[in-house]
C-alpha positions in Angstrom: -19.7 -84.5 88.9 -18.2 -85.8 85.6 -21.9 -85.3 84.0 -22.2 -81.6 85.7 -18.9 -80.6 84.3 -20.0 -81.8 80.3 -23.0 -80.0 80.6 -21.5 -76.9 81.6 -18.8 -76.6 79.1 -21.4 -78.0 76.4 -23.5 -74.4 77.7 -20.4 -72.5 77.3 -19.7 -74.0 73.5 -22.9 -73.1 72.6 -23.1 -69.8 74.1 -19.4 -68.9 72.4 -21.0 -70.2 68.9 -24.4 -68.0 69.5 -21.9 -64.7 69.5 -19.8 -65.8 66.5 -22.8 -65.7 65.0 -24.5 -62.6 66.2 -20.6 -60.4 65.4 -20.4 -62.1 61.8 -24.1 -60.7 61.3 -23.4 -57.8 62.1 -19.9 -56.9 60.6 -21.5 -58.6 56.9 -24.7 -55.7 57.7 -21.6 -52.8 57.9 -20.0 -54.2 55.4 -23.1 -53.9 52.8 -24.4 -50.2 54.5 -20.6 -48.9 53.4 -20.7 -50.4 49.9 -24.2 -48.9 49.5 -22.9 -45.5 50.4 -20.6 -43.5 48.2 -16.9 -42.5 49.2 -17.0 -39.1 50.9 -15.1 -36.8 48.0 -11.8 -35.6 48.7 -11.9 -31.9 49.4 -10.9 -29.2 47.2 -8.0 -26.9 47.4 -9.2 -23.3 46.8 -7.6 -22.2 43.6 -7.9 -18.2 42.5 -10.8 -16.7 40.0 -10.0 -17.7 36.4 -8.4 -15.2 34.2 -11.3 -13.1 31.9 -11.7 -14.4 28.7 -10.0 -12.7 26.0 -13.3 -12.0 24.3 -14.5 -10.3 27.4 -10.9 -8.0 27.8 -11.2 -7.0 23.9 -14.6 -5.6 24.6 -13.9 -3.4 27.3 -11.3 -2.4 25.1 -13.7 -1.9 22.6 -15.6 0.3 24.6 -13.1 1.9 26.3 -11.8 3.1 23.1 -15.5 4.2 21.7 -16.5 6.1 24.9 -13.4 7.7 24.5 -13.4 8.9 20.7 -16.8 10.0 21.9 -16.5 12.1 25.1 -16.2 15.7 24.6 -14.7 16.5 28.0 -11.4 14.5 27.8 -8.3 15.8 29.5 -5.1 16.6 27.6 -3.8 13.4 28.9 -6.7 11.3 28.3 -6.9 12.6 24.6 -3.3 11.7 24.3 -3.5 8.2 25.7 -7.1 8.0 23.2 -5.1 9.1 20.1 -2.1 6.9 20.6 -4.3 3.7 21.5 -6.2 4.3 18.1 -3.1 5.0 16.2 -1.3 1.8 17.4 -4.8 0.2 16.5 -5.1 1.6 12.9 -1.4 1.0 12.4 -1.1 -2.4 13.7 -0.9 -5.4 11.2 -2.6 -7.8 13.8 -6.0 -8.9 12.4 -7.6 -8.5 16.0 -6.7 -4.7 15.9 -8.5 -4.5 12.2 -11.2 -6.1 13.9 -11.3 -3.5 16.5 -11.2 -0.4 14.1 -13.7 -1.9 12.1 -16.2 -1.9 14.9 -15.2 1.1 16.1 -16.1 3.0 12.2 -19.1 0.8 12.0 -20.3 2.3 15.0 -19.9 6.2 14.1 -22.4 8.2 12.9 -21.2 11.2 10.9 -20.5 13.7 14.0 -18.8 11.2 15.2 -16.9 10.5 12.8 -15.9 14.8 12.4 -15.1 14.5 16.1 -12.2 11.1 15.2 -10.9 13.6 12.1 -10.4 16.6 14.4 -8.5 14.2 17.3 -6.5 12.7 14.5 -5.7 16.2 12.9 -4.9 18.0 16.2 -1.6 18.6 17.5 -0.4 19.9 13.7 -1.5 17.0 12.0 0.5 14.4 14.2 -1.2 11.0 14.1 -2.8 11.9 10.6 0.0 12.2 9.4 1.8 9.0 11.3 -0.8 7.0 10.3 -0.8 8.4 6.8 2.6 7.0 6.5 2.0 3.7 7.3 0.9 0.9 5.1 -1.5 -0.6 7.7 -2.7 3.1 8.5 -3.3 4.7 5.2 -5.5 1.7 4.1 -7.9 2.4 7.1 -7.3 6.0 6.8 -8.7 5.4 3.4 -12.1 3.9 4.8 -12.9 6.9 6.6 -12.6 9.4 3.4 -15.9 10.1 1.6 -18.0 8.9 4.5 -19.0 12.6 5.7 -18.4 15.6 4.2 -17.4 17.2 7.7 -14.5 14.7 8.9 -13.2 15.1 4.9 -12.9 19.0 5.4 -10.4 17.9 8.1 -8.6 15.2 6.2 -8.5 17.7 3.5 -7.0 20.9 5.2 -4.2 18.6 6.7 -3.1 17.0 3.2 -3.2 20.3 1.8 -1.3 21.7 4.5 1.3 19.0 3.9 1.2 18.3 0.8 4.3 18.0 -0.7 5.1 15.5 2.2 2.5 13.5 1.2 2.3 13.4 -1.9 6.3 12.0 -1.8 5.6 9.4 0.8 5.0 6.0 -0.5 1.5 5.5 1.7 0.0 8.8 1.9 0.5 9.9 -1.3 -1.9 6.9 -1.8 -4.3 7.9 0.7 -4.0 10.9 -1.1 -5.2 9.8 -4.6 -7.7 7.8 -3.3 -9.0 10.9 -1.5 -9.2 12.5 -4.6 -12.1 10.2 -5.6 -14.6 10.3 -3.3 -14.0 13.8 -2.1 -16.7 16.5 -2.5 -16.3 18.3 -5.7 -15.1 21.4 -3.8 -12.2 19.5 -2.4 -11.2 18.5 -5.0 -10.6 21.2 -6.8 -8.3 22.2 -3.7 -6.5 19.0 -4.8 -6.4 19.5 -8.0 -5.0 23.0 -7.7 -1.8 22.2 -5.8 -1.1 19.1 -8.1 -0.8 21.3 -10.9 1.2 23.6 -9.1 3.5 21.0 -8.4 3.5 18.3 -11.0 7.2 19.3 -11.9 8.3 18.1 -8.3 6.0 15.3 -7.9 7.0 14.1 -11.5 10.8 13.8 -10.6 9.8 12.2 -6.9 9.9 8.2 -6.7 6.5 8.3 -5.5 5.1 11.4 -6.7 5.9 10.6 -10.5 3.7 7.3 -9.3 0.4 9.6 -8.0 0.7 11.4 -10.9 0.9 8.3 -13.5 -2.2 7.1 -11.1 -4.1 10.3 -11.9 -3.0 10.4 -15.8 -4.2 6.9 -16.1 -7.4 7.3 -14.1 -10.6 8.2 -15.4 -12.4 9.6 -12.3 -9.5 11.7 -12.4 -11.0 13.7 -15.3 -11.5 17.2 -13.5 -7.4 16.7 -13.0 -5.9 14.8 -15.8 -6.1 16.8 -18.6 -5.1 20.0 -17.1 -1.8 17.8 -15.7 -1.5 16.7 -19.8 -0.7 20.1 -20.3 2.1 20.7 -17.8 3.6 17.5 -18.5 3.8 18.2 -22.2 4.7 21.6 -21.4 7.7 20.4 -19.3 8.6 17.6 -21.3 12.4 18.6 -22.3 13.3 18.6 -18.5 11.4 15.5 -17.4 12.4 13.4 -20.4 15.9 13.4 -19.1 15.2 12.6 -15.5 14.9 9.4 -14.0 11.2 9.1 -12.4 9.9 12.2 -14.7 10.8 10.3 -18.1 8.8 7.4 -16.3 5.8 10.2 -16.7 6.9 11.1 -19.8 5.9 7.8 -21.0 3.2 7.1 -19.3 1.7 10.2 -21.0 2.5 8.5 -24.3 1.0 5.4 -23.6 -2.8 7.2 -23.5 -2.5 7.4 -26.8 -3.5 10.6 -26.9 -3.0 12.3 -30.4 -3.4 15.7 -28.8 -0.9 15.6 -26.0 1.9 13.7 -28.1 2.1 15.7 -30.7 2.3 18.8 -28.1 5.2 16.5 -26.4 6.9 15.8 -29.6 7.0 19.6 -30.8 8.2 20.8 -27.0 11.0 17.8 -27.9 12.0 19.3 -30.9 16.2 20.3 -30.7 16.1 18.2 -27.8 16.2 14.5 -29.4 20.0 14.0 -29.9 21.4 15.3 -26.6 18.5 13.0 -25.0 19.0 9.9 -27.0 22.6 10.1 -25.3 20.5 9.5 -22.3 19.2 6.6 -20.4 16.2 7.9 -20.0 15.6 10.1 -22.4 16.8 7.6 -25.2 13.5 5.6 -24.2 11.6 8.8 -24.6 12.9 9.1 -28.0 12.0 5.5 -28.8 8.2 5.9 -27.6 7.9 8.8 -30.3 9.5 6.8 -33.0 7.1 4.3 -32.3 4.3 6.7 -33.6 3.6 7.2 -36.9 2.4 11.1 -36.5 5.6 12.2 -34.5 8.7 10.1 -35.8 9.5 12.5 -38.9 9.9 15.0 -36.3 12.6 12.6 -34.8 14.4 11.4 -38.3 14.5 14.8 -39.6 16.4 15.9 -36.5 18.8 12.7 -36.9 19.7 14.1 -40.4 20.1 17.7 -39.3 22.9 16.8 -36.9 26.5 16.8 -36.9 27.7 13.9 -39.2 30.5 13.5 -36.2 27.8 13.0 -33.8 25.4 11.1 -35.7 28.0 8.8 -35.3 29.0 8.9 -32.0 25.2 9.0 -31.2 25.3 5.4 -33.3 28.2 3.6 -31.2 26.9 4.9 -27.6 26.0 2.9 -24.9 22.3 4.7 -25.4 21.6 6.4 -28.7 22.4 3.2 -30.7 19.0 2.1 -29.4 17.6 5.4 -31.0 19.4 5.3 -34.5 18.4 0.9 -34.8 14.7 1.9 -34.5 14.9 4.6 -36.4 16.3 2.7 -39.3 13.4 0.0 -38.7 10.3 2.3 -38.7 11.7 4.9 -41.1 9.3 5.5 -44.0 11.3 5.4 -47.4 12.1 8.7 -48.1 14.0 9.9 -44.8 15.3 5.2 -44.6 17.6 6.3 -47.8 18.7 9.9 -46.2 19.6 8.1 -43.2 21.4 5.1 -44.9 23.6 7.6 -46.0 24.7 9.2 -43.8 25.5 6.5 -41.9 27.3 4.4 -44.4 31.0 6.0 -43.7 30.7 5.1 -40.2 30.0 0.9 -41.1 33.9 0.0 -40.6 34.0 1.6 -37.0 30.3 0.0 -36.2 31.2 -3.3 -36.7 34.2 -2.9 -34.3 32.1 -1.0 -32.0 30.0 -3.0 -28.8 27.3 -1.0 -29.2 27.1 -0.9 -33.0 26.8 -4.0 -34.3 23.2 -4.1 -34.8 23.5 -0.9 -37.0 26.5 -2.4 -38.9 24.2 -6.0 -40.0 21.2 -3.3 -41.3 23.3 -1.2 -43.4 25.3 -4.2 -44.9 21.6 -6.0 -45.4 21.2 -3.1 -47.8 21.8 -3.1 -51.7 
């Protein structure tokens, strides 16, 4: 019995040891299949589209804008919304928006370019004339001028019909000048006309006197500047005295034009002592005595004067200025006249603030 019972639990140990084997098999068989396969990837929320790229947004603005400036069958409103898009663009400081006008010009052909002048000269010159205004805008403005004949004749008719406006506005009366040198010869006559009907103005504006110094000074302003010699030397005795036409003035006297300051310097003449009393017109003076041909004119009108004044002309805040270069550059004739004359006023230059200077020249004197 005792031997039955071994052999039985001796067929059960091996039995239980056969499956031990067989299940560790079989779990180290899983175990290499999972390494073998790669981990199923977690799953994705859904997220939304991604944005456009800005590239992409700035060329449907691009085009927007082109089809736009080019459509002849726009609406009040859409030519509204078209005109103040491209004014905010040629306005703007951004480089992006330069960009964007840019390609927009480089795209025109000339009719095109006539249809973008009419749009910005509708509406009583509106945007021209907004843009004109503008630093940013006049510069760009600039670019379109002399690039067809038949989008000038529009820039043209709205500076002329404003042209006192723009010509005293710091940035048009830049686009304005710089119109005048690529326009057609026709236009700029036009130009040229109501300059010299208005050179007095301009001359005593802040930024006219500057056009017209930019014209004087220029010389592809030839068809223009010599005709606006004229009425500047014609109208020296009321610019001299003023504050931006003296700056004119000056500017004329600078050419060194022998011509035009000699004209200046006779249309001066009874006018140097009361302007020498002058802040500006004391510089006037000085420019004149600085040139050989035209300061006899100027001594000999020192002499005629007043003894009285000649002295008060010598201690003023101004006119000392005038009678110190005058002694300087006086030839030796008219030096000794004027040595003279001032002589009995040397006690009150000394004390004077202003006079000093004349004082230490008449007591270098034998």
């Amino acid at each position: 019995m005792a031997s039955d019972d071994d052999s039985f639990s001796t067929y059960v140990d091996m039995l239980r040891a056969f499956h031990t084997r067989r299940f560790a098999a079989a779990r180290e068989s899983i175990e290499q299949e999972n390494r073998a396969v790669p981990p199923t990837p977690p799953l994705e929320t859904p997220t939304a589209s991604p944005p456009p790229r800005e590239t992409d947004l700035a060329d449907e603005r691009n085009q927007s804008l082109l089809n736009s400036l080019r459509s002849a069958a726009l609406t009040h409103e859409e030519t509204e919304t078209c005109l103040r898009s491209l004014t905010n663009v040629m306005t703007s400081s951004e480089e992006e928006e330069d960009a964007l006008f840019q390609e927009v010009i480089s795209e025109f052909n000339g009719s095109e370019l006539q249809r973008m002048a009419s749009l910005l000269t509708s509406n009583n010159d509106h945007y021209f004339l907004e843009i004109a205004r503008n630093k940013n805008g006049s510069i760009r403005l600039h670019k379109l001028l002399g690039q067809s004949d038949d989008a000038d004749t529009f820039f043209v008719a709205s500076l002329l019909r404003h042209f006192l406006h723009v010509m005293t506005d710091r940035h048009a009366a830049y686009l304005a000048t710089q119109g005048m040198r690529v326009f057609s010869h026709e236009k700029k006559m036009a130009m040229r006309d109501q300059i010299l009907q208005h050179a007095v103005h301009l001359a005593r504006d802040q930024y006219g006197c500057n056009a017209l110094n930019a014209i004087i000074s220029g010389v592809v302003f030839d068809y223009c500047r010599n005709d606006l010699l004229d009425v500047v030397a014609f109208n020296a005795p009321l610019l001299s005295s003023d504050a931006y036409g003296s700056h004119v003035v000056r500017h004329v006297l600078k050419q060194n034009n022998l011509r035009r300051t000699y004209d200046i310097a006779v249309r001066l003449r009874g006018h140097y002592v009361e302007l020498s009393f002058t802040r500006y017109g004391s510089r006037v003076v000085e420019k004149l005595l600085e040139r050989e041909e035209t300061r006899p004119l100027v001594v000999a009108e020192l002499l005629e004067c007043g003894r009285d004044k000649l002295g008060r002309l010598a201690t003023s805040v101004y006119g000392n200025f005038v009678v110190e270069t005058s002694l300087k550059v006086t030839p030796e004739d008219l030096f000794r006249a004027l040595v003279n004359k001032l002589k009995p006023f040397l006690p009150q230059l000394r004390r004077s603030t202003y006079g000093t200077n004349i004082a230490k020249i008449l007591e270098s004197i034998r």
